[in-house]
N, C-alpha and C positions, 0 to 999 in steps of 0.2 A: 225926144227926138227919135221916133219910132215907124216906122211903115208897117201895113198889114199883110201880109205875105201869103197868098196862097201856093202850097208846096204842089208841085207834079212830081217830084221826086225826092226822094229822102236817102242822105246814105249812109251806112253800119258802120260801125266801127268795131274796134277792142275798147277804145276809150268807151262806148257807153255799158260796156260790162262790167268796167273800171266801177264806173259810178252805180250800176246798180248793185253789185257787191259789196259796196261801201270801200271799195280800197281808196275812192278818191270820194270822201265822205260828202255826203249833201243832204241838207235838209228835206225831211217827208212832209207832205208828198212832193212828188214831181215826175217829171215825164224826160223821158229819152231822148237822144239824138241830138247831135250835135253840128248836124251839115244838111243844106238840101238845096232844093232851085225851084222856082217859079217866077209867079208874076207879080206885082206889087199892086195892091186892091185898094190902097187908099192908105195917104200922107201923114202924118202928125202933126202936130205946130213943131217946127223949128229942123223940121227932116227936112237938110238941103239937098238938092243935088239928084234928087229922085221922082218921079213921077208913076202916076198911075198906067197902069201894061208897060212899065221897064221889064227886062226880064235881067232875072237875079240872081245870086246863088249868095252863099252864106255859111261860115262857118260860126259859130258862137256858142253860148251856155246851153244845156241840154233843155230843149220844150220842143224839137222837130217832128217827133213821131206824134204827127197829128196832121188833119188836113188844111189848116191854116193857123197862122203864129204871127206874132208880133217882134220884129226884128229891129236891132239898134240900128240904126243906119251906119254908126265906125265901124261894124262887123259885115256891112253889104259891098257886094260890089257888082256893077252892070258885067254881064254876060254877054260877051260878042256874039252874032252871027253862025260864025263856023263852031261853036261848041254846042252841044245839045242841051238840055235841061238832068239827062240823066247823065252824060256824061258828067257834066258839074256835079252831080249829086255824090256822081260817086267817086269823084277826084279831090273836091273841095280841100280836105282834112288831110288826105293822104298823100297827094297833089303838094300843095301849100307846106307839108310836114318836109316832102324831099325836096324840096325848093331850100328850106330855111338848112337840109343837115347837108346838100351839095354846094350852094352856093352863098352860105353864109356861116355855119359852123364850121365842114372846114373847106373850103376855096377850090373843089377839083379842079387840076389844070390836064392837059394833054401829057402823058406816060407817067401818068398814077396808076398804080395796082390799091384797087379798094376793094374791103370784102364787105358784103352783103347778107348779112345772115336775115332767116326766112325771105329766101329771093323770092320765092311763088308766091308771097304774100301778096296782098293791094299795095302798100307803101313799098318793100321791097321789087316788084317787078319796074314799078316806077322809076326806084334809085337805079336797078340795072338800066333800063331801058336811057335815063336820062344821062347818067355816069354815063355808056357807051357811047352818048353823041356827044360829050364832054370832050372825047378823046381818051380817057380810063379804060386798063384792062380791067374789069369786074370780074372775082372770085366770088359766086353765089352757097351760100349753104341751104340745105334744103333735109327735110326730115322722111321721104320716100322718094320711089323712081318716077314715080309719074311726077310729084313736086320737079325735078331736075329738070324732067323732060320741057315745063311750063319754064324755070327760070333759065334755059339755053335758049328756048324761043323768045325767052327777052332781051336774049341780047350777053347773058352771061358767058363770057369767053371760060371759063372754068366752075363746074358746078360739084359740089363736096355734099356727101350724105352724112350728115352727122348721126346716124342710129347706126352708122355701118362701119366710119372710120371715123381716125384721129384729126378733126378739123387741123390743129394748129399744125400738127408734125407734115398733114397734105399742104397745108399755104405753107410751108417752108421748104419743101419739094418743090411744088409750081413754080415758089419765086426764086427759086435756086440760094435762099437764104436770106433772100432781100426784101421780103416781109412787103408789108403793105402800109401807105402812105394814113390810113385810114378807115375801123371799123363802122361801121352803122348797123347799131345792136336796137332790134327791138325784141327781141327776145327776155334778154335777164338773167336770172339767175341760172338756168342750164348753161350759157354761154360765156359764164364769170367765172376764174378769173382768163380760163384759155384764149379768151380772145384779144388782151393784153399780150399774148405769145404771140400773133401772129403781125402785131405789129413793128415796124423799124425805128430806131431810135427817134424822139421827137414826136411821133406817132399821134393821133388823136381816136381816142377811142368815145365816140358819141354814142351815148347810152340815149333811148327813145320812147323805150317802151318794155313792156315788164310782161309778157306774154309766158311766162312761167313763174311769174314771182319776182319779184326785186329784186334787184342786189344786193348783198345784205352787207352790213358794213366792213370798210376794210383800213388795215393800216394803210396811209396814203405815201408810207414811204416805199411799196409796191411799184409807184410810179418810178421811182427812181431808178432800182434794182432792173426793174424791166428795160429799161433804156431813155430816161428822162421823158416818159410821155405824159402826155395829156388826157386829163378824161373829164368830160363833162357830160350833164344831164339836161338838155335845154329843151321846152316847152315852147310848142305851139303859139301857144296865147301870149308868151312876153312878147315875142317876133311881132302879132299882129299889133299889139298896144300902140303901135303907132300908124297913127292913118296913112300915112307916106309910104311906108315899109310896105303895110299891107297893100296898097296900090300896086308898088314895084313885083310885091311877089306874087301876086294876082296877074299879073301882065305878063312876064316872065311865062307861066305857070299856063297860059290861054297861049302863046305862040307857038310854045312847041307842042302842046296836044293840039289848038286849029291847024298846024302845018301837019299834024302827020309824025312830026318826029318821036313824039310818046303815044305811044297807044293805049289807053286807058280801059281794059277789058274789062267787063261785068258778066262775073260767074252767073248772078242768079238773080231773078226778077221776081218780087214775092210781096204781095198784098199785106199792108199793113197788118193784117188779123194775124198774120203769123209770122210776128215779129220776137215771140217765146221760142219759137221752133228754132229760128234763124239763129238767135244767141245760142243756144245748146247747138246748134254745128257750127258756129264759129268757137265756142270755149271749147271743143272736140277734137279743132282742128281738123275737122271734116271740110275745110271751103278752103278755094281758092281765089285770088283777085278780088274782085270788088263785090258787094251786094247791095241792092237797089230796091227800096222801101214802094209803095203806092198806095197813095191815098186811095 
């Protein structure tokens, strides 16, 4: 149940450094990328629901970084109108990712304090920007000045230099002791165990993504001491396994980027051929917001 998918645009991640590093180990050979957008070139037997020139976007196993792919139709979803091709491309994963850690890991309501670490990021500017139309105050952490300057233009009502101060001892300043309802760590191991400090009893500390290295393991009776919280580690891919879900968080995820209300920036437009470059300034942490592949 397959379609043939010609890409117009491709989009980067960390996840596929993950994979070509072996941290998230896969069988040789194989090819990159995990998200993109175009048009559908021709059907499968038993691909319902899809037609030829639908336009598309896709998150799924890595084979994007190429100029056309074969796509499961449970991982496709039609593309409205008011979103671009490269917008999708470069939201898809990232998109889709702050969807599943604000409105279904943990349920931001209106006067949440949630912190945000790597705000400047592509998924973090997201979580500021969407967290802020939530009704959440957003405490952003950011690793230089110009990064700050990016996640206060998203919308971060507080933004923390972690190369400069004490993350948790500033969110317990800000919130006058009152901590935050909710971390969203893509980060990892530079941000463990501190970011269990700045949360308030009950607290839900979502781990996302490992952008220094894992966390490495810990007594789980941490959680207690710290104030009966929460911490989970939850993936992308369980959230989409279900076609339904993935529908909801797809639709979701098109309204408020078609309206305006998220703004989904792309730092840098860059020709497939130099898609080795691009990895070496993303593991660098030389880039900001999103990057956008072309065939």
């Amino acid at each position: 149940m397959r379609t043939t998918h010609l890409n117009r645009a491709i989009g980067v991640n960390y996840l596929d450094i993950y994979f070509r590093t072996g941290l998230y180990p896969m069988p040789l050979p194989f090819t990159p990328g995990a998200e993109g957008s175009g048009e559908v070139t021709a059907v499968g037997s038993g691909a319902e629901g899809f037609k030829v020139g639908d336009r598309v976007a896709y998150v799924t196993t890595p084979g994007s970084y190429a100029e056309a792919r074969n796509v499961d139709v449970k991982h496709l979803v039609k593309l409205p109108d008011n979103v671009s091709h490269e917008q999708a491309a470069a939201m898809m994963l990232k998109g889709l990712t702050a969807q599943y850690l604000l409105r279904q890991t943990y349920r931001v309501q209106p006067g949440d304090t949630i912190l945000v670490h790597a705000a400047a990021g592509g998924v973090g500017q997201i979580l500021c920007r969407w967290g802020k139309h939530l009704g959440a105050t957003v405490i952003g952490t950011v690793g230089s000045a110009a990064k700050a300057e990016i996640a206060r233009a998203c919308g971060a009502d507080h933004v923390i230099n972690y190369t400069t101060e004490d993350f948790a001892a500033r969110v317990a300043e800000i919130t006058k002791g009152g901590k935050c309802a909710v971390v969203y760590d893509g980060v990892g191991k530079t941000t463990f165990p501190a970011s269990l400090d700045c949360l308030a009893p009950f607290g839900v500390f979502a781990s996302y993504g490992s952008a220094s290295g894992p966390v490495e393991a810990f007594n789980i009776g941490l959680l207690a001491q710290k104030g009966s919280l929460f911490a989970t580690r939850p993936t992308l891919f369980s959230f989409m396994a279900d076609r339904l879900r993935l529908e909801t968080m797809a639709r979701e995820l098109f309204e408020v980027v078609g309206s305006g209300v998220v703004k989904v920036d792309i730092s840098e437009r860059a020709p497939l051929a130099e898609a080795a470059r691009v990895h070496r300034d993303l593991e660098g942490r030389r880039t900001t917001a999103s990057i956008v592949l072309t065939p």
